[in-house]
Backbone as XML, in Angstrom:
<?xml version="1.0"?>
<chain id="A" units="angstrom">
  <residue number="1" name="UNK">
    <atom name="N" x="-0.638" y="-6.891" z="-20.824"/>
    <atom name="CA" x="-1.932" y="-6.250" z="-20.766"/>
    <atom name="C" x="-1.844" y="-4.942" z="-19.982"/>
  </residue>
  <residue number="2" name="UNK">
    <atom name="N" x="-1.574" y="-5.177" z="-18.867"/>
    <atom name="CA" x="-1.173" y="-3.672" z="-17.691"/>
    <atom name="C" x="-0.265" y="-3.104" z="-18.488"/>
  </residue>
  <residue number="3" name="UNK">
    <atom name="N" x="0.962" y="-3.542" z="-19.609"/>
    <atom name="CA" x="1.351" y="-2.537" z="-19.637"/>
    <atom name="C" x="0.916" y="-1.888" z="-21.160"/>
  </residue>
  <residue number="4" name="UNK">
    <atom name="N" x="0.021" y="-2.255" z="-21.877"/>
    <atom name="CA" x="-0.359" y="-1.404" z="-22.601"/>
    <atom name="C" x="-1.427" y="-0.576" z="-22.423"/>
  </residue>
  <residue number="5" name="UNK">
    <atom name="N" x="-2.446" y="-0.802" z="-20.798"/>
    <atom name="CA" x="-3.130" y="-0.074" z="-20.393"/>
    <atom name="C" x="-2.121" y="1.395" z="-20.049"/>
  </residue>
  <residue number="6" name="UNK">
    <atom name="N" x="-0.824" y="0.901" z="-19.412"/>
    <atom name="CA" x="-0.124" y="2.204" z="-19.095"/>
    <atom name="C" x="0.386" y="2.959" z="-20.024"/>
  </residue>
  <residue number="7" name="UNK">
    <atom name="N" x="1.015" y="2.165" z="-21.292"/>
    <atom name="CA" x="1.096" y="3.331" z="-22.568"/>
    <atom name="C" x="0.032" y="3.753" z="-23.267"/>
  </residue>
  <residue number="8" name="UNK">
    <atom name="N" x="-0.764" y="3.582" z="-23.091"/>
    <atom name="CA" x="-2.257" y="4.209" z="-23.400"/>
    <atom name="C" x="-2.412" y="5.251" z="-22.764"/>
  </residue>
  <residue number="9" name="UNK">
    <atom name="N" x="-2.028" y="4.955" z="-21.354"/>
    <atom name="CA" x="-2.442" y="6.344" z="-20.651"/>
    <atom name="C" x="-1.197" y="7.102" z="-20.490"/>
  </residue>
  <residue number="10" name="UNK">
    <atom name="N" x="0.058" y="6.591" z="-20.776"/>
    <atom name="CA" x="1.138" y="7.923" z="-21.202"/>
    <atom name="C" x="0.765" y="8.401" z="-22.139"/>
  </residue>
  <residue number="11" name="UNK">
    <atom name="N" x="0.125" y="7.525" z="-23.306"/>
    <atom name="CA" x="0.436" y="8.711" z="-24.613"/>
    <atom name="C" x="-1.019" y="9.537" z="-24.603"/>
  </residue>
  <residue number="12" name="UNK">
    <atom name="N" x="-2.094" y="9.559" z="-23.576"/>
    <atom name="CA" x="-3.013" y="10.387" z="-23.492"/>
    <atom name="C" x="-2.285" y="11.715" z="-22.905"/>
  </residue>
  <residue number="13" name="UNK">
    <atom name="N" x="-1.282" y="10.964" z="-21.364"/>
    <atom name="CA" x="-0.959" y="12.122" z="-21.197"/>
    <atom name="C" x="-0.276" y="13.399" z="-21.053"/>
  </residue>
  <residue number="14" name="UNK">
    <atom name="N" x="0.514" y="12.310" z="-22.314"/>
    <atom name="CA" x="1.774" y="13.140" z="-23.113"/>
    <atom name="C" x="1.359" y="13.781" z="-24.573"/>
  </residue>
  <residue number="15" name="UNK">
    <atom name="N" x="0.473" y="13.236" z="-24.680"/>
    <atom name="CA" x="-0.292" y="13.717" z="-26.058"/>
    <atom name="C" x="0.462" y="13.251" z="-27.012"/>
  </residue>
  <residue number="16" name="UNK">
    <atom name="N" x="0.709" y="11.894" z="-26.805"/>
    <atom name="CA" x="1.726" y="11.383" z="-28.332"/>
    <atom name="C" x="1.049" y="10.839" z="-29.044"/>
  </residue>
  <residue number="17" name="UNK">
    <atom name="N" x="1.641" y="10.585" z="-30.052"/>
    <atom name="CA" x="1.083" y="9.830" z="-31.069"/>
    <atom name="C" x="0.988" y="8.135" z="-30.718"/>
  </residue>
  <residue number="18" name="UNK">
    <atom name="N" x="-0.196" y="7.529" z="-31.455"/>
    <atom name="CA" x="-0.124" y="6.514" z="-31.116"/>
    <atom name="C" x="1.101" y="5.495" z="-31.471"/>
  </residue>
  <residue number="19" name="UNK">
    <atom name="N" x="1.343" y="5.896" z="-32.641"/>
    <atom name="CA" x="2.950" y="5.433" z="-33.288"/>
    <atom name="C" x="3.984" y="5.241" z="-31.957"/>
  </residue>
  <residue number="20" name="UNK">
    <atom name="N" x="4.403" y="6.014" z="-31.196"/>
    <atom name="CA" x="5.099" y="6.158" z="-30.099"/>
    <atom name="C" x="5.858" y="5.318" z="-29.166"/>
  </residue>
  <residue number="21" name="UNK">
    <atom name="N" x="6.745" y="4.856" z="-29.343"/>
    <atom name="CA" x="7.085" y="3.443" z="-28.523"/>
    <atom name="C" x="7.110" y="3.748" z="-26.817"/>
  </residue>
  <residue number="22" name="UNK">
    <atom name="N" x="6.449" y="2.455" z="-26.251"/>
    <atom name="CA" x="6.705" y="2.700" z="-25.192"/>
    <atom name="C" x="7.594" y="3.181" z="-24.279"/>
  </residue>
  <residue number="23" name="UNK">
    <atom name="N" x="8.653" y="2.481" z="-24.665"/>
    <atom name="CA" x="10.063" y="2.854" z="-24.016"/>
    <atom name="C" x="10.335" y="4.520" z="-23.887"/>
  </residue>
  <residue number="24" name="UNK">
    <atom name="N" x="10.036" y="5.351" z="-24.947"/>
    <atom name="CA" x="10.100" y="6.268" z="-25.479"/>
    <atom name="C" x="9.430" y="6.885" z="-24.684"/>
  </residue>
  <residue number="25" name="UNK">
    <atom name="N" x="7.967" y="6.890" z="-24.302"/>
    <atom name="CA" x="7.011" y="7.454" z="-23.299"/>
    <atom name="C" x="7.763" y="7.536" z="-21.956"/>
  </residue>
  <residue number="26" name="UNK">
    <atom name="N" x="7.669" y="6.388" z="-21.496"/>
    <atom name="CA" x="8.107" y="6.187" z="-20.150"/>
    <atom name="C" x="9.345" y="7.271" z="-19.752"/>
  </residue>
  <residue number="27" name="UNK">
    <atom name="N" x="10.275" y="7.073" z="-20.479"/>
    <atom name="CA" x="11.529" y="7.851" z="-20.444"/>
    <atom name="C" x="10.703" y="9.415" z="-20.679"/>
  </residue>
  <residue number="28" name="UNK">
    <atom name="N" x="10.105" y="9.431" z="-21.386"/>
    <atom name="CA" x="9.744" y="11.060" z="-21.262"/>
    <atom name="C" x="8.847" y="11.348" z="-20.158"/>
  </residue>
  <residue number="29" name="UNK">
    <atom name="N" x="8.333" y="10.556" z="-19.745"/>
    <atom name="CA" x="7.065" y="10.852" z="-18.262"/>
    <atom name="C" x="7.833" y="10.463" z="-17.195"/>
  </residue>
  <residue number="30" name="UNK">
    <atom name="N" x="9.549" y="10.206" z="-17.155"/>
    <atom name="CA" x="10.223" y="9.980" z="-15.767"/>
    <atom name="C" x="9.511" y="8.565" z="-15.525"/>
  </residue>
  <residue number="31" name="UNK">
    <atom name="N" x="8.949" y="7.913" z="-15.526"/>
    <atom name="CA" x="8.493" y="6.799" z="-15.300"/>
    <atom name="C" x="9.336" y="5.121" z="-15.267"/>
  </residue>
  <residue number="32" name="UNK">
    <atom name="N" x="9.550" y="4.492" z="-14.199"/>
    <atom name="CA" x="9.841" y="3.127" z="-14.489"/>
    <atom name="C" x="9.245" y="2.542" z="-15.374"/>
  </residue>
  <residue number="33" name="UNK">
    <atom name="N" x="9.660" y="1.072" z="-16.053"/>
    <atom name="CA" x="8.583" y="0.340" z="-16.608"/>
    <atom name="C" x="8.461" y="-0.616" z="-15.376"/>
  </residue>
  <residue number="34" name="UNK">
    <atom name="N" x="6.898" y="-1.372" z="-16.038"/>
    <atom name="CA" x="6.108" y="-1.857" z="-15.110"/>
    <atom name="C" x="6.942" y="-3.106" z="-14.285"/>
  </residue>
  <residue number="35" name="UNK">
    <atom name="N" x="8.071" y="-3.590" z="-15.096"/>
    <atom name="CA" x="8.184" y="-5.090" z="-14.229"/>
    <atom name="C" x="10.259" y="-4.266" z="-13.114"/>
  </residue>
  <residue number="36" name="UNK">
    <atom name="N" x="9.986" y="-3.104" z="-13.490"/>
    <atom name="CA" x="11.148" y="-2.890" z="-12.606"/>
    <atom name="C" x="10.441" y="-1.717" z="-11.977"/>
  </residue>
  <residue number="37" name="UNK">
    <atom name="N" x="9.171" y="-1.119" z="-11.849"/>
    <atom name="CA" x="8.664" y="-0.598" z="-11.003"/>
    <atom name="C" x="8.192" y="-2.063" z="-9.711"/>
  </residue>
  <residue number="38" name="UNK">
    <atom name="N" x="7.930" y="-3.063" z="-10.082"/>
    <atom name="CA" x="7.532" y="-4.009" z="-9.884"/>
    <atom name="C" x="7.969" y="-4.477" z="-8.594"/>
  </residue>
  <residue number="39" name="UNK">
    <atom name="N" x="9.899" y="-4.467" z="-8.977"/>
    <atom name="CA" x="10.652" y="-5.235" z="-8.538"/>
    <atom name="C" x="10.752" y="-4.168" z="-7.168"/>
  </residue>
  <residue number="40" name="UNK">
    <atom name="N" x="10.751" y="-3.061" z="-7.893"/>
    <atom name="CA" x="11.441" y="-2.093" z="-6.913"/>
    <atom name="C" x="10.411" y="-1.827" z="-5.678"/>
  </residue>
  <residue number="41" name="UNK">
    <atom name="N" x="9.019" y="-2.328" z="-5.515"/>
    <atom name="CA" x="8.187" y="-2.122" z="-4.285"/>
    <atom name="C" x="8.505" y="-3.225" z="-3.470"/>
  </residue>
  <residue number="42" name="UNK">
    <atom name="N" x="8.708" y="-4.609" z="-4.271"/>
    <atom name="CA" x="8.959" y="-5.401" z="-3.736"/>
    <atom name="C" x="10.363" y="-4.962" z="-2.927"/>
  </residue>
  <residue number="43" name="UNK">
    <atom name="N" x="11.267" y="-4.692" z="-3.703"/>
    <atom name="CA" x="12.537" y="-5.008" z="-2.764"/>
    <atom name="C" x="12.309" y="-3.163" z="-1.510"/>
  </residue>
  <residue number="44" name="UNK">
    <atom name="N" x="11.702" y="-2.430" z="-1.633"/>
    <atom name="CA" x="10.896" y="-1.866" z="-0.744"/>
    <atom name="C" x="10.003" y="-2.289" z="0.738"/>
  </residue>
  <residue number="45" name="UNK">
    <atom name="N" x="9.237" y="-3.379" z="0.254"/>
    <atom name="CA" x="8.956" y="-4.402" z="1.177"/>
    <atom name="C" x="9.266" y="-4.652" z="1.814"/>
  </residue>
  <residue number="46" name="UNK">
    <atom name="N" x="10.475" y="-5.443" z="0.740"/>
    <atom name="CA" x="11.392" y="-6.905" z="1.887"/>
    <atom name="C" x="12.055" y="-5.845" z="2.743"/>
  </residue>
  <residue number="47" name="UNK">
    <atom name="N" x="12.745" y="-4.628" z="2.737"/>
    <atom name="CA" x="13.533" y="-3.391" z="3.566"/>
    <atom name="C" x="12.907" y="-3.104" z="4.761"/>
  </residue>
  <residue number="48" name="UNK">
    <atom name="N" x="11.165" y="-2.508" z="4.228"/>
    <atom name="CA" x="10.665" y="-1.983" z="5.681"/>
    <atom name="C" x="10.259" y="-3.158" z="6.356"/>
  </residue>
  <residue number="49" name="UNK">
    <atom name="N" x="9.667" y="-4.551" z="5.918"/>
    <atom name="CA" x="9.613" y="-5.567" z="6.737"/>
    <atom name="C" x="10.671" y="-5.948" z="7.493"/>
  </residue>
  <residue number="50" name="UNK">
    <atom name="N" x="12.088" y="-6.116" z="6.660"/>
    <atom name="CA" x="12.838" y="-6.319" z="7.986"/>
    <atom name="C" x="13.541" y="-5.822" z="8.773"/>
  </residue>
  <residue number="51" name="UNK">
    <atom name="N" x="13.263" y="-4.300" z="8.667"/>
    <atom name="CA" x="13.655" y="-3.214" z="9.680"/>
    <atom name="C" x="12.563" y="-3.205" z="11.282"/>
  </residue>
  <residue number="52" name="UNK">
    <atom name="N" x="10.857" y="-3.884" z="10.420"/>
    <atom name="CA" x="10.524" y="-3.943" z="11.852"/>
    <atom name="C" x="10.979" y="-5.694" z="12.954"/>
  </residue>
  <residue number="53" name="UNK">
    <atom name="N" x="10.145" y="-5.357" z="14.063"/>
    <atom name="CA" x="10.417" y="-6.142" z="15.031"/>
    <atom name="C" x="10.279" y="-7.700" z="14.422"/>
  </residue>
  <residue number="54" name="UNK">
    <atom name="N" x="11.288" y="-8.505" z="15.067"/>
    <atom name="CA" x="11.135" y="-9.843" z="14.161"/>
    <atom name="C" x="9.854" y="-10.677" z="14.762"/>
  </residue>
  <residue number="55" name="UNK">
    <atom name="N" x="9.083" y="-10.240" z="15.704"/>
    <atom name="CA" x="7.575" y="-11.013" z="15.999"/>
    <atom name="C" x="6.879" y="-10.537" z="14.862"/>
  </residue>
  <residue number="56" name="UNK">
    <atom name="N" x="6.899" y="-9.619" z="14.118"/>
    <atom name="CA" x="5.517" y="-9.224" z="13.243"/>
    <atom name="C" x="5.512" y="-10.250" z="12.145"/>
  </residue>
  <residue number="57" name="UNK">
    <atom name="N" x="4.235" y="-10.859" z="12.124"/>
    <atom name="CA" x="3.804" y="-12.196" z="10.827"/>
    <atom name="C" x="4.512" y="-11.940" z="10.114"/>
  </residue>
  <residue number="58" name="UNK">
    <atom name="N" x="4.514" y="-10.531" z="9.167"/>
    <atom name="CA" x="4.782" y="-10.452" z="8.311"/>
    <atom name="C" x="5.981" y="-10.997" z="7.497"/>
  </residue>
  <residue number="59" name="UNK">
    <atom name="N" x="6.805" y="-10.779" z="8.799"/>
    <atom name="CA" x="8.437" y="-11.596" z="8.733"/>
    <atom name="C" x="8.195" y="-12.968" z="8.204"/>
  </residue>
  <residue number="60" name="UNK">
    <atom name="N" x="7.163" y="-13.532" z="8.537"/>
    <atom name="CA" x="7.303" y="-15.363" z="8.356"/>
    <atom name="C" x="7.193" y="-15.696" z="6.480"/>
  </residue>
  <residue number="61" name="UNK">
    <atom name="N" x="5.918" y="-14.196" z="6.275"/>
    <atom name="CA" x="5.728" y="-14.210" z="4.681"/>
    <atom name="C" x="7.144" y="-14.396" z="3.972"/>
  </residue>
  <residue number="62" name="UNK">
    <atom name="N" x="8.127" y="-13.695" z="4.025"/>
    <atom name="CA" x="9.331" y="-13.318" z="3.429"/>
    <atom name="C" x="10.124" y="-13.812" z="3.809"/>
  </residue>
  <residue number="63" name="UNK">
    <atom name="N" x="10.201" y="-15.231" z="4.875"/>
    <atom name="CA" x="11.443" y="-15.732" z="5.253"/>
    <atom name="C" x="10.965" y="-16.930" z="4.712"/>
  </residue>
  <residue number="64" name="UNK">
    <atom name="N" x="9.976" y="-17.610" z="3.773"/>
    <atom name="CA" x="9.386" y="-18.882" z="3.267"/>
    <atom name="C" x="9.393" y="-19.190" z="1.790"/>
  </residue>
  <residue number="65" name="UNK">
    <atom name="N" x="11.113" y="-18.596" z="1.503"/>
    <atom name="CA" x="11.766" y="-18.485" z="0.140"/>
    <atom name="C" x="12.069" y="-20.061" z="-0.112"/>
  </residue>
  <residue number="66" name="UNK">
    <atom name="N" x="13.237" y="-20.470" z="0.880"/>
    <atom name="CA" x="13.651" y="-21.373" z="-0.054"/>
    <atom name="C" x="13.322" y="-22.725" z="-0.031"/>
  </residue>
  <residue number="67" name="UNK">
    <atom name="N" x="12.522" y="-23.409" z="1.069"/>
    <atom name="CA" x="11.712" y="-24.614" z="1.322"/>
    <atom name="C" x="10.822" y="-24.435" z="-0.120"/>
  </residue>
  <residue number="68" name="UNK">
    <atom name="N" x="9.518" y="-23.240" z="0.079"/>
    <atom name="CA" x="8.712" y="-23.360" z="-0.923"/>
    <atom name="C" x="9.482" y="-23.099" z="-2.442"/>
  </residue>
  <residue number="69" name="UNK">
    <atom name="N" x="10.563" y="-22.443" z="-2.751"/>
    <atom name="CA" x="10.838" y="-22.120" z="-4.342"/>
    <atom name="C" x="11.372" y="-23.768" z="-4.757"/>
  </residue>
  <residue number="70" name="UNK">
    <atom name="N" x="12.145" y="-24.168" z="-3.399"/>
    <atom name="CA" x="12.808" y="-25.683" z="-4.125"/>
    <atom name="C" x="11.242" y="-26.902" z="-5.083"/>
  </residue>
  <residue number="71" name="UNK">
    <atom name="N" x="10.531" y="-26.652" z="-4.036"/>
    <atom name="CA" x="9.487" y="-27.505" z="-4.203"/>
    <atom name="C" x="8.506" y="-26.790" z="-5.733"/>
  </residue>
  <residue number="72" name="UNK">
    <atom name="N" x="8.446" y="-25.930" z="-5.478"/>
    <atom name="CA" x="7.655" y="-25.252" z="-7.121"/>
    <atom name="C" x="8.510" y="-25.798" z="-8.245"/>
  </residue>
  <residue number="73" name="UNK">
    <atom name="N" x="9.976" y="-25.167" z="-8.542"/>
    <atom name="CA" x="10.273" y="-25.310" z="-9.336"/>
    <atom name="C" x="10.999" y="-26.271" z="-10.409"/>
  </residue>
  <residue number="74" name="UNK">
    <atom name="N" x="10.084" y="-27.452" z="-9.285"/>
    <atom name="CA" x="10.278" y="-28.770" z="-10.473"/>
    <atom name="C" x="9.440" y="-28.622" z="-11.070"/>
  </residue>
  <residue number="75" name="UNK">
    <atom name="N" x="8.218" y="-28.235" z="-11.174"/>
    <atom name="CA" x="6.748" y="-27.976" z="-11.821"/>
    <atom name="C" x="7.147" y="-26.324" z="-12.263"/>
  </residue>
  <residue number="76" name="UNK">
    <atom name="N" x="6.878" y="-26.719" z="-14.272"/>
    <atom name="CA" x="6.881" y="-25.559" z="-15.062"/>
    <atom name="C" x="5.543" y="-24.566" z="-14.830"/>
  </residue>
  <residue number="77" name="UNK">
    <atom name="N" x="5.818" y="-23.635" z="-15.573"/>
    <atom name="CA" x="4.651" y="-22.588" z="-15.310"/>
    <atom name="C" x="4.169" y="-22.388" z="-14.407"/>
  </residue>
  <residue number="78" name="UNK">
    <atom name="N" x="4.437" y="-22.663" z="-12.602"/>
    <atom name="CA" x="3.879" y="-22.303" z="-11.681"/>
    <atom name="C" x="4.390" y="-20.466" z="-11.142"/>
  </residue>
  <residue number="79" name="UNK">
    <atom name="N" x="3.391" y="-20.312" z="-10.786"/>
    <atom name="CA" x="3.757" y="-18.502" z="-10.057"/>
    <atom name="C" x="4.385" y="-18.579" z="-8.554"/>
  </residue>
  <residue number="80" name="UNK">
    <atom name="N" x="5.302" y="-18.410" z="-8.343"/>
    <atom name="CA" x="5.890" y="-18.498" z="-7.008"/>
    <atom name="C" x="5.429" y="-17.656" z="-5.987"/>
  </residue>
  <residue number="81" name="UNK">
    <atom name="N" x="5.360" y="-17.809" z="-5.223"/>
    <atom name="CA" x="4.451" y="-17.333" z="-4.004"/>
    <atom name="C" x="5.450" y="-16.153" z="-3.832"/>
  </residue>
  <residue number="82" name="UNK">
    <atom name="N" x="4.998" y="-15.332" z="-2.824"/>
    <atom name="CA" x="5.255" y="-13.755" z="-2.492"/>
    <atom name="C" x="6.553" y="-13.626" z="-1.933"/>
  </residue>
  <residue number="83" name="UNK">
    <atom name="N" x="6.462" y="-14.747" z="-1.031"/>
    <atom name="CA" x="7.712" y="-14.968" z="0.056"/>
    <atom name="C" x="8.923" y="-15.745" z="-1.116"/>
  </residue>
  <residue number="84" name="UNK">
    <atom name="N" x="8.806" y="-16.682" z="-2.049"/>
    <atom name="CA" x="9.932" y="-17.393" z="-2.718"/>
    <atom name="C" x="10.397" y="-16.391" z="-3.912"/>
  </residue>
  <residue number="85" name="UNK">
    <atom name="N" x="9.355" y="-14.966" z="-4.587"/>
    <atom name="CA" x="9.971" y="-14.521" z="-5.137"/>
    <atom name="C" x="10.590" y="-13.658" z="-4.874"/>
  </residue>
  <residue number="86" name="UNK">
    <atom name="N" x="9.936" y="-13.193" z="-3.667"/>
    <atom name="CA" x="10.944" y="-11.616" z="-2.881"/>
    <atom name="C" x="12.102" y="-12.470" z="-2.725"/>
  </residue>
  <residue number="87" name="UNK">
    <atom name="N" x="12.346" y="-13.709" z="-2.055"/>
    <atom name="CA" x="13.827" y="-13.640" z="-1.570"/>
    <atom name="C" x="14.842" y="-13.987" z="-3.002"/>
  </residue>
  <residue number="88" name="UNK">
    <atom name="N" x="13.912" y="-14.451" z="-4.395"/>
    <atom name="CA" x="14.802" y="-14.672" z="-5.365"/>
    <atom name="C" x="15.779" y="-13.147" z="-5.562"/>
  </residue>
  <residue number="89" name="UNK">
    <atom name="N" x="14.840" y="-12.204" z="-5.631"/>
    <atom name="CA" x="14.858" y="-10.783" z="-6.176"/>
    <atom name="C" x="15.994" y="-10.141" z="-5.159"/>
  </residue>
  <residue number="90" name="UNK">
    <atom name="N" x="15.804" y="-10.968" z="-3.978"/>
    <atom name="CA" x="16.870" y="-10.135" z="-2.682"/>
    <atom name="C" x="17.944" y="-10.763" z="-2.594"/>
  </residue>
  <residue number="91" name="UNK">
    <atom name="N" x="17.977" y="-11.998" z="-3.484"/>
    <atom name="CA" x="19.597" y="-12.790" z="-3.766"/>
    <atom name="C" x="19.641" y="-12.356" z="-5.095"/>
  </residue>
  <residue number="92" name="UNK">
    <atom name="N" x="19.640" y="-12.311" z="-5.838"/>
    <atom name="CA" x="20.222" y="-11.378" z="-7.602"/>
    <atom name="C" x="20.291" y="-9.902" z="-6.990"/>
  </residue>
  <residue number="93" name="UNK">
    <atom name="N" x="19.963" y="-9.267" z="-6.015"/>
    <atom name="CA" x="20.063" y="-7.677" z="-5.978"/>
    <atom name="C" x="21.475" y="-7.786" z="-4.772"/>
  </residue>
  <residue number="94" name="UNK">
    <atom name="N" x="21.916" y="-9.214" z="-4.412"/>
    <atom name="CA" x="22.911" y="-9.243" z="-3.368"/>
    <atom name="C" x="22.861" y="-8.169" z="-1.928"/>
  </residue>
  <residue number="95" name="UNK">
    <atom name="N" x="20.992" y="-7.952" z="-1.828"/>
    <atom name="CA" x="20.959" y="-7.695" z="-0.362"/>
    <atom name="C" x="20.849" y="-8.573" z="0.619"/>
  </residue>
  <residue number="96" name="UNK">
    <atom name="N" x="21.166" y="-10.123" z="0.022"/>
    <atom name="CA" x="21.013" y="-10.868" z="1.326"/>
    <atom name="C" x="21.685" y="-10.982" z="2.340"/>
  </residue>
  <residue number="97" name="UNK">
    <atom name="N" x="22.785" y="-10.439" z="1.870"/>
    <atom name="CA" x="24.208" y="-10.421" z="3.367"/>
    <atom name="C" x="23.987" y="-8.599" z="4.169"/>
  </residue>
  <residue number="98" name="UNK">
    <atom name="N" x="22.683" y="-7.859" z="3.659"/>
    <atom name="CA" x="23.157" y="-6.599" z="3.963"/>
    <atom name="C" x="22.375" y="-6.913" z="5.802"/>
  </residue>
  <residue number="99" name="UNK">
    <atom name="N" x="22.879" y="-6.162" z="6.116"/>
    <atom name="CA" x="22.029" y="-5.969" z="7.687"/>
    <atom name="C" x="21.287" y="-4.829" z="7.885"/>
  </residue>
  <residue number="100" name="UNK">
    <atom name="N" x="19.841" y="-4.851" z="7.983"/>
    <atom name="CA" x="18.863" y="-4.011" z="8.237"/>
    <atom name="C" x="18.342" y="-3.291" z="9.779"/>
  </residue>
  <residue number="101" name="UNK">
    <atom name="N" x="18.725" y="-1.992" z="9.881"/>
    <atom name="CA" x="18.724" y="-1.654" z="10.873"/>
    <atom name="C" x="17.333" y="-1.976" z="11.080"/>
  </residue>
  <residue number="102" name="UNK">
    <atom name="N" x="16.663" y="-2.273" z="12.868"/>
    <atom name="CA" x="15.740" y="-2.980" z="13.563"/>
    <atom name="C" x="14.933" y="-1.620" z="13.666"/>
  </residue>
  <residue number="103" name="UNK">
    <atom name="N" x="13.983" y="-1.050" z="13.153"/>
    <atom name="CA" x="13.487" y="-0.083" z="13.541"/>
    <atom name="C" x="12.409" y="-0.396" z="14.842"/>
  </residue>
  <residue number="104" name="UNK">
    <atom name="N" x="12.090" y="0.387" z="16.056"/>
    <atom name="CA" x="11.180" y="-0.173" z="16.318"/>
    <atom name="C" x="10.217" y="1.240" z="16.665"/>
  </residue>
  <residue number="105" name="UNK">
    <atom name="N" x="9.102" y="1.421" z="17.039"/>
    <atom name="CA" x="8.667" y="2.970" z="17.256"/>
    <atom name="C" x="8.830" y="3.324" z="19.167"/>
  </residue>
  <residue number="106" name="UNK">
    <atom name="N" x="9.681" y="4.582" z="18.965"/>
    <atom name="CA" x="10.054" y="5.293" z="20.199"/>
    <atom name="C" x="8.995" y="5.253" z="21.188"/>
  </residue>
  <residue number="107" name="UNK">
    <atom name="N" x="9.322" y="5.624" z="22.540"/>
    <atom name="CA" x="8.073" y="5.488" z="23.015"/>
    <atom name="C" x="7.681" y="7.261" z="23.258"/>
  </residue>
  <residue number="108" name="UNK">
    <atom name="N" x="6.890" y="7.599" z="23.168"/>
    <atom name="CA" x="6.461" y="8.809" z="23.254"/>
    <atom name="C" x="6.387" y="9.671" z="24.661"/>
  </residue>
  <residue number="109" name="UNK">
    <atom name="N" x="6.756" y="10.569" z="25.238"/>
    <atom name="CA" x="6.459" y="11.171" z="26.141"/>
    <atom name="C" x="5.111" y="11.021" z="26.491"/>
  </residue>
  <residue number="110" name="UNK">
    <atom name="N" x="5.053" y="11.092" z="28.027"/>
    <atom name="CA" x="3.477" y="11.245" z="28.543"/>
    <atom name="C" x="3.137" y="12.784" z="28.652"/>
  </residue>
  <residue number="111" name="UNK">
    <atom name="N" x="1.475" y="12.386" z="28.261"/>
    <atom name="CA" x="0.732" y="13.919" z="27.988"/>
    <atom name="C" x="1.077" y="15.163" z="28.936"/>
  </residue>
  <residue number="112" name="UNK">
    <atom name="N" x="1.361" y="16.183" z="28.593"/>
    <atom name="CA" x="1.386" y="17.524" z="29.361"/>
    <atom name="C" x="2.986" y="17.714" z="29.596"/>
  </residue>
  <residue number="113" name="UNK">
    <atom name="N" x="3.454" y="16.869" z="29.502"/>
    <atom name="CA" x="5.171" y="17.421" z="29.544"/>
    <atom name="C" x="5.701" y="17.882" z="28.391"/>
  </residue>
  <residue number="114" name="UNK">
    <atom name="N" x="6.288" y="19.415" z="28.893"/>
    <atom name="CA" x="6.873" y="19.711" z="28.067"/>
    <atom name="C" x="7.957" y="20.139" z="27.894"/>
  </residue>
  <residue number="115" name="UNK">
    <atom name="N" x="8.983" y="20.379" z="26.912"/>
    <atom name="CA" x="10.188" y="20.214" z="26.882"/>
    <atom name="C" x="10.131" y="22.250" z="27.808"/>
  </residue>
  <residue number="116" name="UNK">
    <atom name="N" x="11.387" y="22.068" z="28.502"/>
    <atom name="CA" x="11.761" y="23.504" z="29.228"/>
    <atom name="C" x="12.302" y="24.616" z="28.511"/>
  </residue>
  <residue number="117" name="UNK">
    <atom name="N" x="12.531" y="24.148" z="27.241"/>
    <atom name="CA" x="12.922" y="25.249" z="26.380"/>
    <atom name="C" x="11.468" y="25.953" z="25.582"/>
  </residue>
  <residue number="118" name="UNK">
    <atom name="N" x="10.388" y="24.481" z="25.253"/>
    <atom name="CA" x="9.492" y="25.018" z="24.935"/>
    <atom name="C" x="8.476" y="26.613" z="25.986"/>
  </residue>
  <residue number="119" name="UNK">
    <atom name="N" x="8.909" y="25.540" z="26.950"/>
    <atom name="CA" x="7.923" y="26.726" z="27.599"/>
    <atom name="C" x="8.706" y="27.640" z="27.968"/>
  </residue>
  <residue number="120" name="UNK">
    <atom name="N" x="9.590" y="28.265" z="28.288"/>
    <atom name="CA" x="10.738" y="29.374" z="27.969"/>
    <atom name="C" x="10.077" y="30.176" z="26.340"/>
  </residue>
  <residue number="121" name="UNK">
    <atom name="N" x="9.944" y="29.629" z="25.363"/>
    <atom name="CA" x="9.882" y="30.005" z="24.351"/>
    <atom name="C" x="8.124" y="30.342" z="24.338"/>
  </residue>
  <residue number="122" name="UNK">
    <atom name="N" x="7.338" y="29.746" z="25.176"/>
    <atom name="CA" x="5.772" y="30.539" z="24.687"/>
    <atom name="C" x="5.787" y="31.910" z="26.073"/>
  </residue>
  <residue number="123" name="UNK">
    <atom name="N" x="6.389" y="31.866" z="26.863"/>
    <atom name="CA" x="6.871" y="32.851" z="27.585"/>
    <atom name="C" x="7.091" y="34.063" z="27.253"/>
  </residue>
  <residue number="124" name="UNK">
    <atom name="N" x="8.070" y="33.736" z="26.528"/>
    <atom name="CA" x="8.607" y="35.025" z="25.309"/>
    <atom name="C" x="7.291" y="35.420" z="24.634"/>
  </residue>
  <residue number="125" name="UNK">
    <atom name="N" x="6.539" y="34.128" z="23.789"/>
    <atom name="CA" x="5.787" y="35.092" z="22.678"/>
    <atom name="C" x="5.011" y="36.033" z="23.339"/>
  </residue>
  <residue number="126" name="UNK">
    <atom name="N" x="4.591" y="35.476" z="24.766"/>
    <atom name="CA" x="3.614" y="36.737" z="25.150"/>
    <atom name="C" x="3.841" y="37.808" z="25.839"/>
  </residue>
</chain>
């Protein structure tokens, strides 16, 4: 369904014909298709989540792969939760052994200090 809403709106805004295969669009508008644009925010995700600090919730979402996928997938047609399909997607892409640098945010200088070159340099302008 989404993705014939999106070749609808390539071939508006490529001006193609409706004849036009999707595949065909996409490749001409630079565009992913939808289920490997898909994949690719996800495995985006799982990156900046675990670059931050390992207290943030968010971590718990994406580390609750393989308890919950064992248990779904005796039962057909179920949708796997957020956390069991990111980590499927992050074992077939073989980033599970990679190590993610820990980002955490710097701490910022306190107000009114300023670097000695700066003020050397507004010195000059005037």
């Amino acid at each position: 369904m989404v993705d014939a809403i999106q070749h609808k709106a390539l071939r508006i805004a490529l001006r193609a014909l409706n004849c036009t295969p999707g595949a065909l669009l996409e490749e001409e508008a630079g565009v992913l298709p939808l289920d490997l644009r898909r994949k690719q925010q996800s495995l985006n995700f799982w990156a900046r989540v675990k670059s931050r600090h390992g207290s943030n919730p968010v971590n718990k979402l994406v580390g609750t792969g393989t308890f919950v996928k064992g248990k779904i997938l005796k039962r057909k047609h179920v949708a796997l939760p957020f956390g069991a399909s990111i980590r499927t997607l992050v074992e077939d892409a073989g980033l599970d052994k990679v190590h993610v640098a820990d980002l955490r945010p710097s701490m910022a200088p306190p107000p009114g200090r300023l670097d000695p070159l700066m003020l050397t340099y507004h010195s000059l302008i005037k």
